[in-house]
MARMI-606162 format. One line per field, with one value per residue (C-alpha): residue number from 1; residue in one letter; chain; x, y, z. Coordinates in Angstrom, 1 decimal, always signed. Layout:
N
seq NUM | ...
type A | ...
mol A | ...
x X | ...
y Y | ...
z Z | ...
END
This chain:
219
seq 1 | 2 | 3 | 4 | 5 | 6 | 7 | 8 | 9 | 10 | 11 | 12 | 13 | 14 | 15 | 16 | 17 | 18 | 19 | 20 | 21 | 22 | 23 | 24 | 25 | 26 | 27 | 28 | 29 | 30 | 31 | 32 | 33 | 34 | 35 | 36 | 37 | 38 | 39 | 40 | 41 | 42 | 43 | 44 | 45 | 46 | 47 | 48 | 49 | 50 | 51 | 52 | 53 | 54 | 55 | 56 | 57 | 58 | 59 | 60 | 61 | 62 | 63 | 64 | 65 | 66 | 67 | 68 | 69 | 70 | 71 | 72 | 73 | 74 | 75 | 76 | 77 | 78 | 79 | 80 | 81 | 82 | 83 | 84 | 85 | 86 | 87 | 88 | 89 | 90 | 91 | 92 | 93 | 94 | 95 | 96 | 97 | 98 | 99 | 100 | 101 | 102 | 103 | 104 | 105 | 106 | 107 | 108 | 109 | 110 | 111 | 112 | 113 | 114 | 115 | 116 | 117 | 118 | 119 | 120 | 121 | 122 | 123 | 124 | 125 | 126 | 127 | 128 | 129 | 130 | 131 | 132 | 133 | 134 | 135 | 136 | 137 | 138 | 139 | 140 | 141 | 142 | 143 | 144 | 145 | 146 | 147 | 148 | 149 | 150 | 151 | 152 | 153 | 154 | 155 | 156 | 157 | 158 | 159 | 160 | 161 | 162 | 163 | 164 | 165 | 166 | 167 | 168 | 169 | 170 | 171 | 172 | 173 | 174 | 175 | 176 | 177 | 178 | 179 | 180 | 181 | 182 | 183 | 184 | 185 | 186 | 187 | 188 | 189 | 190 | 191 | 192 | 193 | 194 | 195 | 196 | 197 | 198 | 199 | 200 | 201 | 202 | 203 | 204 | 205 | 206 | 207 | 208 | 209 | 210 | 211 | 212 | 213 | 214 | 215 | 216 | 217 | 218 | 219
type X | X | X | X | X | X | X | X | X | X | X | X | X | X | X | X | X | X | X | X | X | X | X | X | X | X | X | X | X | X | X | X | X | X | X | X | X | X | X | X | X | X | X | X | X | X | X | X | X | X | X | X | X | X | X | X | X | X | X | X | X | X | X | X | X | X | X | X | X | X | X | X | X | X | X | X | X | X | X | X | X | X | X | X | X | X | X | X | X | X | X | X | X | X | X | X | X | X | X | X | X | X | X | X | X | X | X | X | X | X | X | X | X | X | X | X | X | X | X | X | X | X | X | X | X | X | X | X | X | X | X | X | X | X | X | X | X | X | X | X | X | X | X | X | X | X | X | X | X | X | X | X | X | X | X | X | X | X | X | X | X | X | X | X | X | X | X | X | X | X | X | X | X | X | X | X | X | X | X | X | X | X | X | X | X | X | X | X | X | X | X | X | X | X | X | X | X | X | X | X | X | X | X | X | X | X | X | X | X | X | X | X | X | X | X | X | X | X | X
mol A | A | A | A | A | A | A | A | A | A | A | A | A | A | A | A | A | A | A | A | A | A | A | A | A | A | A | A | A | A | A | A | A | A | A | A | A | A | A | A | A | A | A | A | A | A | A | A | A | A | A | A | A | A | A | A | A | A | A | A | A | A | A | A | A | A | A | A | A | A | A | A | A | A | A | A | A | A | A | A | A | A | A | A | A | A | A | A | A | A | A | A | A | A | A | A | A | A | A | A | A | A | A | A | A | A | A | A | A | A | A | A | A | A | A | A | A | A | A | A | A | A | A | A | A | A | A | A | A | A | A | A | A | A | A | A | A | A | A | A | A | A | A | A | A | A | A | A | A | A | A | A | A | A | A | A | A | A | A | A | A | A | A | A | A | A | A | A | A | A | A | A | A | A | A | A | A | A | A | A | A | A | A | A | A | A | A | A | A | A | A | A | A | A | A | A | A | A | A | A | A | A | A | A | A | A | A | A | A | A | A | A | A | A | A | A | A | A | A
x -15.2 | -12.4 | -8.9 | -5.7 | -4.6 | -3.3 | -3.8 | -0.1 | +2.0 | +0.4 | +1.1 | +2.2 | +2.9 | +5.2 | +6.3 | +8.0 | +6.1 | +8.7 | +10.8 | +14.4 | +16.3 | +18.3 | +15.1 | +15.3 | +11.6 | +12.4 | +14.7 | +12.7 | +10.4 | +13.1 | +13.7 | +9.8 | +9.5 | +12.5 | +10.6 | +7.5 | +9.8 | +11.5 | +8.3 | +6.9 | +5.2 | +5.8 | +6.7 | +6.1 | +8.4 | +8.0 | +8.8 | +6.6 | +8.7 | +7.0 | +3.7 | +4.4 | +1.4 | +0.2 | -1.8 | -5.7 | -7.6 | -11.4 | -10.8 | -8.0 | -9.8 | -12.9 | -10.0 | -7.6 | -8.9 | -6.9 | -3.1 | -1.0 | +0.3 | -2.5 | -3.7 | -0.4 | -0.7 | -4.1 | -3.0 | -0.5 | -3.0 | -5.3 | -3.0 | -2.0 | -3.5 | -2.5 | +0.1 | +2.8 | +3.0 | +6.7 | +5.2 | +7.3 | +6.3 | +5.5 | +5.0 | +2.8 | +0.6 | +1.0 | +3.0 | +1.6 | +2.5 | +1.2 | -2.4 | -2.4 | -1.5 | -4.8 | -7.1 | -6.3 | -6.3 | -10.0 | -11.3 | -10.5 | -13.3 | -13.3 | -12.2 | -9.3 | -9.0 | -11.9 | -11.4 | -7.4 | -5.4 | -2.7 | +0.4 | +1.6 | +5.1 | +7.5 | +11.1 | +11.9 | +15.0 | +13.0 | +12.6 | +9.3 | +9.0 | +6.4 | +3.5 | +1.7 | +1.8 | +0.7 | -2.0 | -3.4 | -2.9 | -5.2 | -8.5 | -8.3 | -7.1 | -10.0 | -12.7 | -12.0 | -12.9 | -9.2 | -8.4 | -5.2 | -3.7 | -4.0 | +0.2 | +2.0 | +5.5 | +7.7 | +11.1 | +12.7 | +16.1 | +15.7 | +19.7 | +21.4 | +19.2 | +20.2 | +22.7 | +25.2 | +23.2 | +20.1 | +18.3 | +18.0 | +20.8 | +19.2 | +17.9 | +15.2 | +13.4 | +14.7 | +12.5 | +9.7 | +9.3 | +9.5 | +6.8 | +5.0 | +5.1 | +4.6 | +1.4 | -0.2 | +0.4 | -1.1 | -4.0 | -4.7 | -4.3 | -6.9 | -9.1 | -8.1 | -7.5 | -10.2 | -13.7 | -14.8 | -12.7 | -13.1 | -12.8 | -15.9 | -13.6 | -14.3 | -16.4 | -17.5 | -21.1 | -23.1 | -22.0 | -24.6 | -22.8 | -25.6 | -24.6 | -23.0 | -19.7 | -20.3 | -23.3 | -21.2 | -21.9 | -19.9 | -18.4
y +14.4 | +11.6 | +12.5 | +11.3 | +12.0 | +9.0 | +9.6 | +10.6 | +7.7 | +5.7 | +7.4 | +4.7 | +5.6 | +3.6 | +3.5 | +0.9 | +1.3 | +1.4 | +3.9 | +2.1 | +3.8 | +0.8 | -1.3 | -3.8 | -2.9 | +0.6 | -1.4 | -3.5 | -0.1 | +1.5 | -1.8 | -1.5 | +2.0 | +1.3 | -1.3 | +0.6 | +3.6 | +1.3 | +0.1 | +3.3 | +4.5 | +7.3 | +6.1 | +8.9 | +7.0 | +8.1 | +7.0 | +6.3 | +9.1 | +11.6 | +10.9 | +11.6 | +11.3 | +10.5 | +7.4 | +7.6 | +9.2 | +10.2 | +13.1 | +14.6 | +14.4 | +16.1 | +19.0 | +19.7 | +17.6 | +15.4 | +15.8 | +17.1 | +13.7 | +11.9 | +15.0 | +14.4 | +10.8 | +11.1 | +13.5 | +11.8 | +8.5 | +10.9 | +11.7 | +8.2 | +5.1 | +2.6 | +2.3 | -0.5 | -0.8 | -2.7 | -3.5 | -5.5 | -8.2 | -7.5 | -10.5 | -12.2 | -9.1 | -4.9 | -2.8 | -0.4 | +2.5 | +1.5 | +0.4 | +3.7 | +5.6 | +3.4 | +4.4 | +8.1 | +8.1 | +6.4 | +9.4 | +11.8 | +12.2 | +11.7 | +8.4 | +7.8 | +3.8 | +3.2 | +1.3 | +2.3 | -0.7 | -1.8 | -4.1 | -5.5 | -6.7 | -7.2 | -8.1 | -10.3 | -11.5 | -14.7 | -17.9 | -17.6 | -13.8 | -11.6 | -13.4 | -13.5 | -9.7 | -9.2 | -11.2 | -9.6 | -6.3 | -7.2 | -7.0 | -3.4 | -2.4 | -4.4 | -3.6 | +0.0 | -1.0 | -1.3 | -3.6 | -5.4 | -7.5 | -11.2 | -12.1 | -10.4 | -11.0 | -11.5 | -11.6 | -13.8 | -13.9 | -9.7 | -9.2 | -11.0 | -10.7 | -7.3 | -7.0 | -3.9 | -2.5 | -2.6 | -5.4 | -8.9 | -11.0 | -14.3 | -14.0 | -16.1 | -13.3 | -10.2 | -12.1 | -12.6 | -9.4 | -8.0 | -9.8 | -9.2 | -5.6 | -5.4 | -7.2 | -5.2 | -2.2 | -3.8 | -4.3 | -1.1 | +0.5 | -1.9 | -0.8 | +2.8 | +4.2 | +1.8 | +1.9 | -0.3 | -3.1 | -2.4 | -6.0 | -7.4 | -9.2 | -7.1 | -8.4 | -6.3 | -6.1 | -3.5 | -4.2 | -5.5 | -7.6 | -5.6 | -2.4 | +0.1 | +0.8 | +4.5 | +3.2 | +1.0 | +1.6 | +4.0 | +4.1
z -28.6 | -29.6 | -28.2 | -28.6 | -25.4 | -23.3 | -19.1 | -17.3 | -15.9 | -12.5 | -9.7 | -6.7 | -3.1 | -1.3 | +2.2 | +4.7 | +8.1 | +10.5 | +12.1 | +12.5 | +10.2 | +9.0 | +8.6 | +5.6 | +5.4 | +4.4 | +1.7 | +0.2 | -0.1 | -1.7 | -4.4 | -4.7 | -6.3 | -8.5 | -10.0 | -10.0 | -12.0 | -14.3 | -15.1 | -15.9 | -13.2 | -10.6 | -7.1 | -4.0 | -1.6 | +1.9 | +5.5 | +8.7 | +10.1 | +7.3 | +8.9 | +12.6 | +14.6 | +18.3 | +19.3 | +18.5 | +21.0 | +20.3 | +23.0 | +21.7 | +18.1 | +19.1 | +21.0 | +18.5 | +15.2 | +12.8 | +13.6 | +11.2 | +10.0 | +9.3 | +6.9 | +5.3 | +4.4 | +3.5 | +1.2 | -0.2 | -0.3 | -2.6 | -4.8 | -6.0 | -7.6 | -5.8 | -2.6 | -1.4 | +2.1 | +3.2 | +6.4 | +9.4 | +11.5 | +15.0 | +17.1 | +14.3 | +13.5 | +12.6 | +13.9 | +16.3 | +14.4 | +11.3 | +12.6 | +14.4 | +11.3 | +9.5 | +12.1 | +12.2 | +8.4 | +8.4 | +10.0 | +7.5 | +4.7 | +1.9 | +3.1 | +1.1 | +1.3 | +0.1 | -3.5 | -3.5 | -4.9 | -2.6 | -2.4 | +0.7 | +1.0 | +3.6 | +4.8 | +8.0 | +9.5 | +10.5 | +8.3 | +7.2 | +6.5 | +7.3 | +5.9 | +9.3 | +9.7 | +6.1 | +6.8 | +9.3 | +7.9 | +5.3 | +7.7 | +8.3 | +4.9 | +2.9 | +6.2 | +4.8 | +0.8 | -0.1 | -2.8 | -1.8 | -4.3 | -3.6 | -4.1 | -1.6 | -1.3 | +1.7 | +2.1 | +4.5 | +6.2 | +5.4 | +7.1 | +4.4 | +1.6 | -0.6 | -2.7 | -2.5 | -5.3 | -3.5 | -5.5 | -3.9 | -3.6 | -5.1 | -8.5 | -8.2 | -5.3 | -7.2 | -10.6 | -8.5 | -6.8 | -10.2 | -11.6 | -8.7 | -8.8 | -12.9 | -12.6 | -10.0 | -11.6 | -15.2 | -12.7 | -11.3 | -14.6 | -16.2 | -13.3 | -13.0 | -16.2 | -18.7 | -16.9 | -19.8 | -18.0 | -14.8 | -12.9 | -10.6 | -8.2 | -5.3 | -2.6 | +0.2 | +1.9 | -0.4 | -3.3 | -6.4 | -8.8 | -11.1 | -10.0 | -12.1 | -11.2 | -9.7 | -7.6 | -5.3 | -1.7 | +0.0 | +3.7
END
């Protein structure tokens, strides 16, 4: 039956995985789901600190289950469309507590990163950004089916970069970021909300480029 009805706004969560509470990643986050609101969308912004959790241990799993945390991001995971993660650079890769937070998370079925869209971005005080930490967050995110969005943006020289407002002090970034974050959404709604135009650009071990869309492999 024909309908008139048009789907509710995207739902995005965003987070900046670290714990400092001045961190510029947990900033840039903040910038992040403005955009994503001003552009229409709804943004679940969270912390690292909402998702408290111990290091992975396989005993302690099989003893006392998933811990509390974990559930909680998963849930929130489930709920949305697509997340950003404002991610840190730790000595060239991922923070600790943000890998940690991944592999706890794969272990709860349904596995909830499997075909999620995602944005990384990040914030560094260094000269080149976070790029190499972005980059390696990308292997576990798209080893668990995640789509991560090939532009990611990261901000360098993070201490002086905001403006009192809490957009980016030079126009040029604060443009880009935007664009950035406009077009990733228009993608995941092409691919979320219109099955019709649902993009073959994902390639993960499985898949059949003649497959219909719902008979993808699954983890």
């Amino acid at each position: 039956m024909a309908t008139d009805v048009r789907p509710g706004p995207l739902r995005v969560l965003v987070f900046g995985a670290a714990l400092r509470a001045g961190s510029t990643n947990a900033r840039l986050a903040s910038l992040v789901a403005r955009l994503i609101t001003e552009a229409g969308a709804d943004a679940d912004l969270a912390t690292m600190r909402d998702f408290d959790m111990p290091l992975y241990d396989g005993d302690a799993e099989e003893a006392g289950g998933i811990p509390a945390g974990a559930l909680a991001l998963h849930e929130r995971m489930e709920g949305a469309d697509a997340l950003v993660i404002s991610s840190p650079e730790y000595n060239a890769s991922v923070p600790g507590i943000l890998k940690n937070a991944i592999d706890w998370v794969s272990r709860v079925q349904p596995q909830a990163f499997k075909t999620k869209h995602a944005l990384l971005v990040s914030a560094s005080p260094s000269l080149v950004g976070g790029n190499r930490g972005l980059w390696a967050l990308r292997v576990p995110l798209e080893h668990l089916g995640t789509r991560v969005y090939p532009d990611m943006f990261s901000l360098a020289r993070s201490y002086d970069s905001f403006a009192e407002d809490g957009s980016l002090a030079d126009p040029g970034h604060q443009q880009r970021l935007t664009e950035t974050v406009e077009a990733f959404l228009k993608l995941v709604e092409a691919d979320t909300r219109y099955v019709c135009l649902q993009r073959r650009w994902y390639e993960f071990l499985g898949d059949r480029s003649e497959a219909p869309i719902t008979h993808r492999a699954e983890v």
